[in-house]
Structures are given as C-alpha cells and as structure tokens.
ROLORO-500286 format. One record per residue: residue number from 1; residue in one letter; y, x, z of N, C-alpha, C, O, CB in turn. Coordinates in steps of 0.2 Angstrom, whole numbers. Last residue first. Glycine has a CB too. Layout:
 gudren voba nnorth neast   nup canorth caeast  caup cnorth ceast   cup onorth oeast   oup cbnorth cbeast  cbup
    NUM    A      Y     X     Z       Y      X     Z      Y     X     Z      Y     X     Z       Y      X     Z
...
This chain:
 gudren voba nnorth neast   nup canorth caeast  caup cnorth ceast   cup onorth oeast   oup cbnorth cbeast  cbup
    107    X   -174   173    71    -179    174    68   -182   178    65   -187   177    62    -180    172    65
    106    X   -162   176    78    -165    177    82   -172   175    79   -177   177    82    -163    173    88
    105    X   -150   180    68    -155    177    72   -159   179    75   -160   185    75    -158    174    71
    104    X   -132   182    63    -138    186    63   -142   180    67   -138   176    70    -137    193    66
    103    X   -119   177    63    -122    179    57   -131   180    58   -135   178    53    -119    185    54
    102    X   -115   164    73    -115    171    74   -121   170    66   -125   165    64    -118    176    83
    101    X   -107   156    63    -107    159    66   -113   160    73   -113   156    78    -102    158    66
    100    X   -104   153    45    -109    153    51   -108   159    56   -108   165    54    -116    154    48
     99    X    -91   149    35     -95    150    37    -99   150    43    -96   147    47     -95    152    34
     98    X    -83   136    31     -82    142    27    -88   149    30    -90   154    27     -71    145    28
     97    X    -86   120    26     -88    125    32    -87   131    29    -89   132    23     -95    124    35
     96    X    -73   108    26     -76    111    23    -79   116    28    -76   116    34     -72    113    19
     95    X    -67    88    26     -69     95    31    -70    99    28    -69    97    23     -74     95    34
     94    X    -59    81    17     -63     83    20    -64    90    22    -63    95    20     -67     80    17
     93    X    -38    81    18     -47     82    17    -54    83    21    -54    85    27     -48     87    14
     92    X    -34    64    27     -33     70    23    -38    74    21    -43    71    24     -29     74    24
     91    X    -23    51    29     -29     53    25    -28    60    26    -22    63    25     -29     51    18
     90    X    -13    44    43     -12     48    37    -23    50    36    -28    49    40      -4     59    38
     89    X     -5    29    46     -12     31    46    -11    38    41     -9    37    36     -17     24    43
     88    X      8    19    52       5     25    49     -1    28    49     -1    31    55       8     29    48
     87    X     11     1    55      10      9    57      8    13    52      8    10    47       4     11    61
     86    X     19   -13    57      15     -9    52     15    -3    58     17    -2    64      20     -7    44
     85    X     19   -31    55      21    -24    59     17   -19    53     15   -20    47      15    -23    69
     84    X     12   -42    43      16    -41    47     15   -34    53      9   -33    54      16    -48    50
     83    X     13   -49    27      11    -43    30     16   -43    37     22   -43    36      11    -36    24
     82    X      7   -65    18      12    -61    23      9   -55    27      4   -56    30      16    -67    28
     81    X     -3   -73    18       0    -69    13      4   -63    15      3   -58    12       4    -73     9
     80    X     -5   -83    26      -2    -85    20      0   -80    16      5   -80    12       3    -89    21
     79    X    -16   -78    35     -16    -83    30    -13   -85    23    -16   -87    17     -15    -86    32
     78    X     -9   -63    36     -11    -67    38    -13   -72    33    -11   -71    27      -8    -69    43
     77    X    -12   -42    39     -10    -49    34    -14   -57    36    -20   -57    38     -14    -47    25
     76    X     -4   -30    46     -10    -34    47     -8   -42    44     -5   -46    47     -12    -34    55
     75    X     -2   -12    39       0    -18    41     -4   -24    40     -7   -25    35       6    -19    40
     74    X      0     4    34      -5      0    38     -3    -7    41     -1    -7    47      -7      5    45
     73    X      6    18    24       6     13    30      2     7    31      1     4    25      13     11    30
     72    X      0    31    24       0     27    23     -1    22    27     -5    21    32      -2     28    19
     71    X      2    50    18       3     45    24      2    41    21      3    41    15       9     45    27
     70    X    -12    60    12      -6     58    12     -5    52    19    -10    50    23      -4     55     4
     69    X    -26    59    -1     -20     63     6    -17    60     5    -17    56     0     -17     71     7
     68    X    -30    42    -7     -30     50    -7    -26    52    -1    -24    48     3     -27     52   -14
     67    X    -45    34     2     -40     34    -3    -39    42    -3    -43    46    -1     -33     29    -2
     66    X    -59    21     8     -57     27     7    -50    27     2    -49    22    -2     -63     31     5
     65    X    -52     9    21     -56     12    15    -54    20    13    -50    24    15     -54      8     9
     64    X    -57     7    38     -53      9    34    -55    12    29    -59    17    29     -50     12    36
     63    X    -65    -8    42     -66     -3    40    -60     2    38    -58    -2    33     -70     -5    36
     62    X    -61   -16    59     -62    -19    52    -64   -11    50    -66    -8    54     -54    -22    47
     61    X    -58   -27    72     -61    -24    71    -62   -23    61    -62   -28    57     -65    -25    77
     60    X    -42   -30    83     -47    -32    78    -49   -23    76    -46   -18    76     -43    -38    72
     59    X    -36   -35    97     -39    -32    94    -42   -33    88    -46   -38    89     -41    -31    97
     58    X    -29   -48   106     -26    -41   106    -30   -35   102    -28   -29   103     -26    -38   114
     57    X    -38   -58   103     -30    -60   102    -27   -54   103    -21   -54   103     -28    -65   106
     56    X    -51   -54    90     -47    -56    95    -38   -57    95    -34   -56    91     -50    -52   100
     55    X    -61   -53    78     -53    -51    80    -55   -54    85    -60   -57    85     -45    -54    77
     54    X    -72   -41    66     -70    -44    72    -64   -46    75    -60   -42    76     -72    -42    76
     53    X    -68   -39    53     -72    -40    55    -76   -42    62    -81   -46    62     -74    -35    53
     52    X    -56   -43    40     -57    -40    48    -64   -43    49    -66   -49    48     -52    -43    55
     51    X    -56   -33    23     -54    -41    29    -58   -36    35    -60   -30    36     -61    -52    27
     50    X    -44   -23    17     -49    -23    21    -49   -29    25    -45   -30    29     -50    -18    24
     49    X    -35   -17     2     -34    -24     7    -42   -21    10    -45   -18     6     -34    -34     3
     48    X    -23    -5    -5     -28     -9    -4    -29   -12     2    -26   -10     7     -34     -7    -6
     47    X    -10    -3   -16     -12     -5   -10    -19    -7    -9    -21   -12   -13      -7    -10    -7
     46    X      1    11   -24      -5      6   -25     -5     4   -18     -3     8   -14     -13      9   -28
     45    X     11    16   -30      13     11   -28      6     8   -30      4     5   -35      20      9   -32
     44    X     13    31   -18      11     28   -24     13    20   -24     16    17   -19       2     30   -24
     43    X     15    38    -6      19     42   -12     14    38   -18     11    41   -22      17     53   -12
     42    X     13    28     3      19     29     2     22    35    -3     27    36    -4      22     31     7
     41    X     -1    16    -1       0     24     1      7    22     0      8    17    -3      -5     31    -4
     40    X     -5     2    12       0      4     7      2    12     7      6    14    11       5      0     8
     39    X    -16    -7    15     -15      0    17    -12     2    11    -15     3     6     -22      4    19
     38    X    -21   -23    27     -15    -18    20    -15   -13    21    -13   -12    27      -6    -20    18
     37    X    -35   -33    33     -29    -27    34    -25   -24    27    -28   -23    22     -34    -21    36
     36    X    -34   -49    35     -36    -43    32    -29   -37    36    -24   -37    39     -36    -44    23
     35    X    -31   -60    46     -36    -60    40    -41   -55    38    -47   -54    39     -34    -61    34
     34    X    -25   -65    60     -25    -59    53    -31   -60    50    -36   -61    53     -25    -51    56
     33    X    -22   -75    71     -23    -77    63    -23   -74    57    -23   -76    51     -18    -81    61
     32    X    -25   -67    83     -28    -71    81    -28   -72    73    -33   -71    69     -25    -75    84
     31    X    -15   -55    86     -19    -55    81    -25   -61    79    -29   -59    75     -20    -50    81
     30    X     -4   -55    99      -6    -61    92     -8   -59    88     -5   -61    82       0    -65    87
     29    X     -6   -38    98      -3    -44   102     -4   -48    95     -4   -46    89       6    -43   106
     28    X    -16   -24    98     -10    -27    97    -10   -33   101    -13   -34   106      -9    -28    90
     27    X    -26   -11    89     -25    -18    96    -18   -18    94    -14   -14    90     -27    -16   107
     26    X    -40   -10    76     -32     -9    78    -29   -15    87    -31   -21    89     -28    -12    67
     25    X    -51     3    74     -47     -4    81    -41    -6    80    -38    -3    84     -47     -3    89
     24    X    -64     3    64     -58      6    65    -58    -2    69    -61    -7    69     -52     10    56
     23    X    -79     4    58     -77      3    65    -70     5    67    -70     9    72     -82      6    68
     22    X    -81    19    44     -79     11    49    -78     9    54    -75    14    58     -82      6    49
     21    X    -67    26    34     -70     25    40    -71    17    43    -67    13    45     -67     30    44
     20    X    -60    37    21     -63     32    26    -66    32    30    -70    37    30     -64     28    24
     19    X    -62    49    12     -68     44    13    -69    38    17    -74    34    18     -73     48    15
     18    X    -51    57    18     -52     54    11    -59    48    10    -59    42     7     -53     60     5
     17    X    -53    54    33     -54     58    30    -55    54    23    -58    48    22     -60     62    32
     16    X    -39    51    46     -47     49    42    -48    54    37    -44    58    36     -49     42    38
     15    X    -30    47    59     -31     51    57    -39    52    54    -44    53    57     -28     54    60
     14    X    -31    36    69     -25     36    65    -25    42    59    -22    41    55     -18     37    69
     13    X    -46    25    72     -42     31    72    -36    32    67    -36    28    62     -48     37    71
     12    X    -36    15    80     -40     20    80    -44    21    75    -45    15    74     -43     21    85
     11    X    -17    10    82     -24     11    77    -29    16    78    -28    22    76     -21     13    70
     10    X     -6     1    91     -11      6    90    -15     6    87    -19     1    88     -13      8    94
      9    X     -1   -13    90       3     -6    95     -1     1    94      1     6    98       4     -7   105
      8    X      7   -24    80       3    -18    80      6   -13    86     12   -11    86       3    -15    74
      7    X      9   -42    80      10    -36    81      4   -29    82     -2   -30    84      14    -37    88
      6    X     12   -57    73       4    -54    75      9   -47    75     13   -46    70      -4    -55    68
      5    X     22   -70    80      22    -65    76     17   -61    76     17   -59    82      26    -62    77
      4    X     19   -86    86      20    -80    87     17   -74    80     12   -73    77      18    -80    94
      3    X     25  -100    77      18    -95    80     22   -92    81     28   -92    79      11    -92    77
      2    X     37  -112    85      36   -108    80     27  -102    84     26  -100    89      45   -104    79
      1    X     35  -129    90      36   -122    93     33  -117    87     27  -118    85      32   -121    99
C-alpha cells in the first residue's frame, strides 16, 4: 500500500514582512514524513528551505524566512526530495510610522 500524499490546507500566517517570521503553522493532512519547508519566490528563480520544527500528522510547526515583496509559493518537502501541495504566502514591507497621534501632551 502506497503512502499517502502530505497535503496543504492552510498557512498561518499567509501574510509577513520581508523579515520573516517564527512560529509559522502550516495544517494539513499526512504531514508526518515532511522534513522542510520550500519557499519558491515567483518573480525569481531562487528558493529557500526551512526544516520543521514540530510535526504532527495535521500540522507542522517551522520559521518563515526572511526574502523580498512579492508572492511566493510555499510547499512541504519529504525525505526524498520531493515537494508536495503548495500555497502562496505573499511578503511585503515593513511597516513604517509616518507619525503621532494626537500631536500634543499632556507633559
């Protein structure tokens, strides 16, 4: 009897800041045998890998790295190599504060 396939049904969070983030969840189904994670940008031909830090068989726990804006797709690598489901995770800038509200104090 053939394994079953490791599946993705949701990534938290799907939305990060060029700097990444840790404690990211991805759940799903058959993710026993995932290793790492693959974060493949779609306006580039780079990928980087994050191992997992906790799994289970509907959840795993890992870091998302930092990279540049943009969309990129997200899929969970096993043993042999093989990337399986996918999603999209997009990047984008960091925050900025343009300024203080209310202007005035109370000092």
């Amino acid at each position: 009897m053939a394994a079953s396939v490791p599946g993705i049904r949701s990534l938290l969070p799907n939305q990060v800041s060029v700097h990444g983030k840790t404690n990211a969840v991805i759940k799903g189904e058959n993710l026993d045998p995932v290793i790492k994670v693959r974060f493949q940008w779609l306006t580039e031909c780079s990928s980087k890998e994050t191992p997992v830090l906790e799994r289970s068989t509907d959840a795993l726990k890992f870091h998302i790295p930092s990279g540049n804006t943009g969309k990129v797709k997200v899929c969970v690598v096993t043993a042999d190599g093989r990337c399986h489901s996918n999603i999209i995770i997009t990047y984008g800038s960091q925050p900025t504060c343009t300024g203080l509200q209310p202007r005035s104090t109370w000092a």
